[in-house]
C-alpha positions in Angstrom: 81.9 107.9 92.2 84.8 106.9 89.7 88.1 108.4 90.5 87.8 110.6 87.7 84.8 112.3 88.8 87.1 112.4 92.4 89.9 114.3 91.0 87.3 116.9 89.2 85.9 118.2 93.1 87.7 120.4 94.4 90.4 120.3 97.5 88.1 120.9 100.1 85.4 118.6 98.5 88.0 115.7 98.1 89.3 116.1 102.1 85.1 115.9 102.9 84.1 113.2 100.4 87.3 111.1 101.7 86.7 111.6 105.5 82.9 110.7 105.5 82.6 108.4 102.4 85.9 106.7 102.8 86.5 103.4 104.7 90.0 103.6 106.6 92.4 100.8 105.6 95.6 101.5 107.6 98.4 104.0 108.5 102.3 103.9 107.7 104.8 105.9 109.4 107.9 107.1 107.7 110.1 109.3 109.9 107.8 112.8 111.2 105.3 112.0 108.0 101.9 109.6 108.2 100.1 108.3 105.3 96.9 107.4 106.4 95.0 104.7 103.8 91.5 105.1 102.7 89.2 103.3 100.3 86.6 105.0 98.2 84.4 103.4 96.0 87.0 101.7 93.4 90.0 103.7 94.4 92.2 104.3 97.3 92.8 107.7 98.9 96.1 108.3 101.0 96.2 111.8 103.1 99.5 112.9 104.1 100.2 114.4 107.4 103.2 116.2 109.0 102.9 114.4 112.4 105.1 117.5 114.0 103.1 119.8 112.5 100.0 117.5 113.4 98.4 119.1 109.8 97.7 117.3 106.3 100.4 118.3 104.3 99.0 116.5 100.6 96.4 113.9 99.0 96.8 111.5 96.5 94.4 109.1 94.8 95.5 105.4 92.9 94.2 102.5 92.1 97.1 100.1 92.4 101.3 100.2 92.1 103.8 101.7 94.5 101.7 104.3 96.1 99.6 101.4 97.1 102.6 99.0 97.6 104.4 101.0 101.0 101.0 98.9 102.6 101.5 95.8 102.2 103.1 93.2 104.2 105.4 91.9 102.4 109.1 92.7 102.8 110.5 94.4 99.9 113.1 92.9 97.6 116.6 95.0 98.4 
């Protein structure tokens, strides 16, 4: 699956295909929000949770740049 063909499925068919094709990379916490890191295929998949709320609050898909930056561990430049 390419990420185009991702982004054409619908919500619902992008939270399945992610949660039983997608192998889990990592999670970062930033204040009462969790992005939780998948990879899928050729792309990487963060779901967004409200850890308050304990609900998925978004989705985003990306290959590469700062979406995929807030996981690495290396310290950022200030």
């Amino acid at each position: 699956m390419t990420l185009y063909e991702y982004k054409m499925l619908s919500e619902d068919e992008q939270y399945d295909t992610v949660f039983s094709k997608g192998k889990f990379l990592d999670i970062v916490i930033e204040g009462t929000t969790k992005y939780v890191l998948y990879a899928l295929e050729m792309f990487f998949v963060e779901v967004i949770w409200d850890n308050e709320k304990d609900e998925i609050i978004g989705i985003g898909q990306f290959k590469e740049g700062d979406s995929l930056d807030k996981y690495s561990n290396v310290p950022k430049e200030i």
